[in-house]
C-alpha positions in Angstrom: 106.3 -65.9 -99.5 108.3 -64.7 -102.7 110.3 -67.3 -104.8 113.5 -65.2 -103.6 114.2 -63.3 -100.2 117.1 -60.9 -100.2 118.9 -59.8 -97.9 121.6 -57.0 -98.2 124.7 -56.7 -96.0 125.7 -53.2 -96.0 129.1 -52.7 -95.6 130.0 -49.8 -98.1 132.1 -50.9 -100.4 132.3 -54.5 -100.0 128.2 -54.8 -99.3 126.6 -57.7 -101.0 123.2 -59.3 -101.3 122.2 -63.1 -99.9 119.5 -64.5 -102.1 117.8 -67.3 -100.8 114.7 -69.2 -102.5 114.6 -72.5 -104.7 116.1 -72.8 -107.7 118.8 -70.5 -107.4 121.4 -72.9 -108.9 119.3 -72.8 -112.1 119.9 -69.6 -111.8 123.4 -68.7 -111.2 125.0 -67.7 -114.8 122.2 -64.9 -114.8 122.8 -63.7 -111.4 126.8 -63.8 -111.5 127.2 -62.7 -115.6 126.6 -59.0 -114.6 129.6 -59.0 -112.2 132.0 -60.9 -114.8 134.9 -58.9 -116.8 135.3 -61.6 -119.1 132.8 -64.9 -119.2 134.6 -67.2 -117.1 135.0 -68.3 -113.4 136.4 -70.7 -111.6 134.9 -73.6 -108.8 136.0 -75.0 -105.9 133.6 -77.9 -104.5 134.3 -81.2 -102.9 133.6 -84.8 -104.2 130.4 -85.3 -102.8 129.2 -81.8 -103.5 130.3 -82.1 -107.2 128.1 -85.7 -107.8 124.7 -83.9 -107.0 125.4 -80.2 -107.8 128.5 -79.8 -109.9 127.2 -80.4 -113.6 123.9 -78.4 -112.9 125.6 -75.3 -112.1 128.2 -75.5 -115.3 125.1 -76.1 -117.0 123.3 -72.6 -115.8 127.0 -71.1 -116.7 127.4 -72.5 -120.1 123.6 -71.0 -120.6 125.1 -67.3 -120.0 127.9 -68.1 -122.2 130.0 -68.4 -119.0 133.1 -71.0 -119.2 133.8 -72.7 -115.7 136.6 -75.2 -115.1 136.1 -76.6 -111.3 138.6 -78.4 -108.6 136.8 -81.0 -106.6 138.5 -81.5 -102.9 138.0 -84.4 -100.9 135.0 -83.8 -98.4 135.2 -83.8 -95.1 136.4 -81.4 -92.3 140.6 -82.6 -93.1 140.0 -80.9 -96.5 140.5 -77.1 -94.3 144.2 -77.6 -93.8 147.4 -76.3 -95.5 147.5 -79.5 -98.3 144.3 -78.7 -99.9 144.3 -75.0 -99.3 147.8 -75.0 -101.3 146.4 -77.4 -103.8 143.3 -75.1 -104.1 145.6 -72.2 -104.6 148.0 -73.6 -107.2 145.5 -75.2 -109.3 143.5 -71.2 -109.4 147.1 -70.1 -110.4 147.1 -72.5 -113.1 143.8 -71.1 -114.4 145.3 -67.7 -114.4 142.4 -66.0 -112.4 143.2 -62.5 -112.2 142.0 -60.4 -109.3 139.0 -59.4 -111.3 137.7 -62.7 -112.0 135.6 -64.6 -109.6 136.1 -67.6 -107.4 133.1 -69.7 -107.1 132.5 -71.6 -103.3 129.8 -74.5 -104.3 129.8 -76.8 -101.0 129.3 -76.4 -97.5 131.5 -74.5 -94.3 134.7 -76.2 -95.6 134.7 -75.4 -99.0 133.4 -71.9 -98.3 136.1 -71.0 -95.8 139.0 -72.7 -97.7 137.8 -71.1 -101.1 137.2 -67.8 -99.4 140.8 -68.0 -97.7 142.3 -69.1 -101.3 140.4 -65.9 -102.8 141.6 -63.9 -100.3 145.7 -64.4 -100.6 145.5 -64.8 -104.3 147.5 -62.0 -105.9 146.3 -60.7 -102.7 142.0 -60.8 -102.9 140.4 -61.7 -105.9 136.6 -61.5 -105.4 134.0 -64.9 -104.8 131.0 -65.9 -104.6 129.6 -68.3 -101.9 126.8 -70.9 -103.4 126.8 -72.9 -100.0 124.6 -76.5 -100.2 124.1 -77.2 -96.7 122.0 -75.4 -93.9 124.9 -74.8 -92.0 126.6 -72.7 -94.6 123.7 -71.2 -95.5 122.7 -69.6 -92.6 126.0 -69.2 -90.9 129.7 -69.6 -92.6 128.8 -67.9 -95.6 127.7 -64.9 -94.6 130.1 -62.4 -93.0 133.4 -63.2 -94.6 135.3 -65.2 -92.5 137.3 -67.5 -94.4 140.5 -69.9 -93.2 141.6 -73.1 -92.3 142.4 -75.4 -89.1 145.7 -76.3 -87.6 146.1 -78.8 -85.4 146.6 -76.1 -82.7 142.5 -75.8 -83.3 139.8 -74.9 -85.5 139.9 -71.9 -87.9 143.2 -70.2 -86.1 144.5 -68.9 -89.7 142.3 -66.9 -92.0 141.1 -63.5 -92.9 138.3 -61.5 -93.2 137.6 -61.7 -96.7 133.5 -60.6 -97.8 131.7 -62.7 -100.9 130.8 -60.4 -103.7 127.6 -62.3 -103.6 125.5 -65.5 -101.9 123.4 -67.6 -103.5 121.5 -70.1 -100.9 119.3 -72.1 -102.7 117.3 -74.4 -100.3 116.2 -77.0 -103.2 119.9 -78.1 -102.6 119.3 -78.9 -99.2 117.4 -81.9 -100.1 120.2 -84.0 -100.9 121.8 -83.5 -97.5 121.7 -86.4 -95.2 119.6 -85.8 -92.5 122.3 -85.9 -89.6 123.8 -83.1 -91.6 120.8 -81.0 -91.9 120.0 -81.6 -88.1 123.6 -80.3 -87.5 123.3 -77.0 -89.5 119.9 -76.5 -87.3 122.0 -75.9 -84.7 123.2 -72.6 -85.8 119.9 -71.5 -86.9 118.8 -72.6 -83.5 121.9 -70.1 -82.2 120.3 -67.6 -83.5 117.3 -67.5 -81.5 119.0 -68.1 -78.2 121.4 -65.3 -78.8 119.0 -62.8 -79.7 115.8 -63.4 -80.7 113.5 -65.2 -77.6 110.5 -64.7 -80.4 112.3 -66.3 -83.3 113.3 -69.4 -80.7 109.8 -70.0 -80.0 108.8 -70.3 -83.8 111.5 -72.3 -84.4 109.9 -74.7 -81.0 106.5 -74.8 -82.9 108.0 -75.3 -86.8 111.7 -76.8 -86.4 110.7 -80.5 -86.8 108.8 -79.7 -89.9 111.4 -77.8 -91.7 112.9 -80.8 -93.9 109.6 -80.9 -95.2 108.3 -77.2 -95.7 110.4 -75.2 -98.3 108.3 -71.8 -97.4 109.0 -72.7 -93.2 112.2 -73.1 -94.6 113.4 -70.3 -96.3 111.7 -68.1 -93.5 114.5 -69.7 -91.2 117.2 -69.5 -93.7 116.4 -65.7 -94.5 115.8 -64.8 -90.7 119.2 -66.2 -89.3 120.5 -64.5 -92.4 119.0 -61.2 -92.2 120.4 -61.2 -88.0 123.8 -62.3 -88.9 123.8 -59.4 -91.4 122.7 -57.2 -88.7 125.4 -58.1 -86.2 128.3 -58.0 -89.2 127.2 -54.5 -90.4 127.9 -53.7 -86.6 131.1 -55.5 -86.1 132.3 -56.6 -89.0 136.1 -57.9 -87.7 134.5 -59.6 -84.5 135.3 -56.6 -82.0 132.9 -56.8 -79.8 129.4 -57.5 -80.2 130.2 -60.2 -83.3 131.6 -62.5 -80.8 128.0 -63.4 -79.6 127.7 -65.6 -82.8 130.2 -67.9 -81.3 127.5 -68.8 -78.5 128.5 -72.3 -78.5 131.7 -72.5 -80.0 134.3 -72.6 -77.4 132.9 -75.8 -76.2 131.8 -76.7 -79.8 135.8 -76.3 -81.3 137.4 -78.0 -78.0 134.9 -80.8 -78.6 135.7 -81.2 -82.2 139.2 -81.0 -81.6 138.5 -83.6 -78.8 137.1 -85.9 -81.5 139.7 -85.3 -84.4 137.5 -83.2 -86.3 135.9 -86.5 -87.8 132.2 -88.0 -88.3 132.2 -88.6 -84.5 130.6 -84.9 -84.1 129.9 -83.1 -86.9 130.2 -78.9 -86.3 126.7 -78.2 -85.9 126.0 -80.9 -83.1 129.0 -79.5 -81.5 127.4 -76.2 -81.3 124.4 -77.7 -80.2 126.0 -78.9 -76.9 127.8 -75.9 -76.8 125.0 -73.8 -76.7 123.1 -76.5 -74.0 126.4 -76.3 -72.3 126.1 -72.7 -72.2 123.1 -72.1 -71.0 123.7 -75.0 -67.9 127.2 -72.3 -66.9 124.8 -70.0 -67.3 122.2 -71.6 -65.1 125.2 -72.5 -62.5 126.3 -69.3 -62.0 122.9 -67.7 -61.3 123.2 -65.8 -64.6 119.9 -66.8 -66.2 116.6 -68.7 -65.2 116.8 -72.4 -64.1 114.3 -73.6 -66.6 116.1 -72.3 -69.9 118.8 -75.2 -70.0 116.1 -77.6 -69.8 114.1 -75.9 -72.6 117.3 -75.9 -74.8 117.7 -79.5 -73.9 114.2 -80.0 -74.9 114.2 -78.8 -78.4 117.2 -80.3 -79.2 115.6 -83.3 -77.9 112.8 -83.1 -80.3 114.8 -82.3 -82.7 116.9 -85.7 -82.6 120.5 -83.6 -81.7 122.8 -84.2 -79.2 122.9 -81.8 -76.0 124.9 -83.4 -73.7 128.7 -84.5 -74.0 127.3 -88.5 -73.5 125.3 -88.3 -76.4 129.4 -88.2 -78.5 130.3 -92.0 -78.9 133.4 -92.7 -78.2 135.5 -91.5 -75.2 136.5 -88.0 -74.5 139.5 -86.4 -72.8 138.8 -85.5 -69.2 137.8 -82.7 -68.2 140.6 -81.0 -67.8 141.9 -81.7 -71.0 138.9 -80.4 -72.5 139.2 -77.1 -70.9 143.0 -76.5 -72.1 141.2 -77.3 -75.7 139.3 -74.2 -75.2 142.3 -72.3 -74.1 143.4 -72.3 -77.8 140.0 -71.1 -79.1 140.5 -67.4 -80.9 138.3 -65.8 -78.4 140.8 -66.0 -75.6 141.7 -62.5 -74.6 144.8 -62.1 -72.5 145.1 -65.9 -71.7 141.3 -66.0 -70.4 138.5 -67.9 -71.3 135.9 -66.1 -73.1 131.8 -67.8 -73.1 129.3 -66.5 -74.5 126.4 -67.2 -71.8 123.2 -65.7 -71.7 120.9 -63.6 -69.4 118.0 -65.7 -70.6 117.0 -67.4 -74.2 117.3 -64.2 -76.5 120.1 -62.5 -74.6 123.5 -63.4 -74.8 126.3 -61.2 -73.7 130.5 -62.6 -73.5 131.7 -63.4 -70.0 135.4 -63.9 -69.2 134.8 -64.2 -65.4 134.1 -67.8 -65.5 135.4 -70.4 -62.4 137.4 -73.1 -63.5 135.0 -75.4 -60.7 132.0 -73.9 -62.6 133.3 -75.2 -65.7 134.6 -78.4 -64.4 131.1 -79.1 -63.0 129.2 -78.5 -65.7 131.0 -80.7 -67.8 131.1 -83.5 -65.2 127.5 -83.3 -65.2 127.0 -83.2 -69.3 129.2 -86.6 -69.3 
């Protein structure tokens, strides 16, 4: 495999490339200095983010002759609400970016999504570029331009679509992830093959446990969940239809994070991994795909030390019913009804809003 895989997201005049290989960060001043009016940017990052990663990537930037002055946010899924986005916004203000400067994302799905969101309603859309450090962001949140924040209401109601000018997912970062949190961003690249690729699930059966330690098994996972997100947003770029099948997952996913405060009790990735085991046992239950795919979902999750059921959450959860009016706030309700993705079979998903409420109720007594 080449140092760098590309992969280009066509959508006319707000297309953009996704590099991913190692030693990107190195890298950056290079790749950003030919989209810069004047040498200087701006970064957003978060505490944590900015020990490891932070002084590196000025580094590359002073190289190019670049300046950067960065904000550092607290980590941590609270960081997406209205306090930080507003401090975010200010402290750009403050810098005087101009719409044709560029807003630098260095951190994972929160920092993307709140730096993308501040980009997007400063002096309404100044352009940024996503450098995301965990596997999550990499292969899912920042790719496709969905930026915002959460309200207590639930997860990511307010945003826009806003598109990065440019990605830069550099798996050497991935390193310094913990390994809970790089087992929770395998869950969407996990999603990926259950929602449409049966082949690429089965690599991911034979190489997933060995990915932490294979850079070259690595990037080929990165670039292929890449490279079908692209796919599916060159399609349905504002979520109208065949989009929503990336949320396989997430309406049990969000309720259960909501359920748990959005804190350390269940990171976003392990709540898509029950999500998507959840999904495929509705699926199961009403006759809608084989018996024996929930149990091989279960399986690889299994072996790949992640949750899959709603016991596997420490901690108590609201009942069931509670749960379910959690998902009734999710974004992919559609004239007050419950939206699933569920699948045919692993590699087919399709959205359902025809689901029993005893179905539902079931399945999640069952998962407890």
């Amino acid at each position: 495999m080449s140092d760098t895989s590309t992969v280009h997201v066509a959508l006319g005049e707000r297309a953009y490339d996704v590099r991913i290989g190692r030693g990107l960060l190195a890298r950056a001043g290079s790749e950003i200095a030919p989209m810069l009016r004047r040498k200087r940017v701006a970064i957003l990052t978060d505490e944590t983010v900015a020990s490891y990663h932070l002084r590196p990537l000025q580094d590359a930037f002073a190289a190019e002759g670049i300046a950067s002055e960065a904000l550092a946010l607290p980590a941590g899924e609270a960081t997406k609400g209205w306090p930080q986005l507003t401090r975010a916004v200010e402290w750009l203000l403050e810098q005087r970016i101009e719409r044709s400067d560029i807003v630098v994302a260095l951190g994972g799905g929160v920092i993307g999504d709140l730096a993308g969101f501040a980009a997007a309603i400063l002096r309404r859309g100044v352009r940024f570029v996503q450098i995301p450090t965990t596997l999550l962001a990499q292969v899912d949140s920042s790719v496709g331009g969905k930026t915002g924040i959460n309200s207590p209401h639930g997860k990511n109601l307010i945003g826009a679509f806003h598109q990065p000018s440019l990605v830069l997912a550099d798996i050497d970062v991935l390193s310094t992830l913990p390994d809970r949190d790089f087992r929770a961003g395998y869950g969407e690249v996990m999603k990926y093959g259950l929602l449409g690729d049966a082949s690429f699930f089965g690599w991911l059966e034979a190489n997933g446990p060995r990915l932490r330690d294979d850079p070259q098994a690595l990037q080929h996972a990165v670039a292929h969940s890449v490279a079908m997100k692209a796919r599916i947003v060159e399609r349905d770029e504002t979520e109208q239809g065949e989009r929503a099948h990336l949320n396989l997952g997430h309406t049990f996913g969000h309720a259960l994070e909501a359920a748990t405060g959005y804190s350390d009790r269940l990171l976003h990735g392990e709540g898509v991994a029950i999500g998507c085991a959840l999904a495929f046992d509705l699926s199961a239950r009403m006759g809608l795909c084989p018996q024996e795919d929930p149990t091989r979902v279960a399986a690889h999750l299994a072996a790949m030390g992640m949750p899959a059921r709603l016991a596997d959450i420490p901690g108590d959860l609201p009942d069931n019913r509670a749960l379910i009016a959690l998902m009734g706030q999710d974004k992919k309700v559609v004239d007050g009804r419950l939206r699933f993705v569920l699948a045919r079979r692993i590699g087919e998903a399709f959205v359902n809003d025809d689901v029993a409420l005893d179905s539902l109720d079931q399945v999640l007594s069952e998962a407890r």
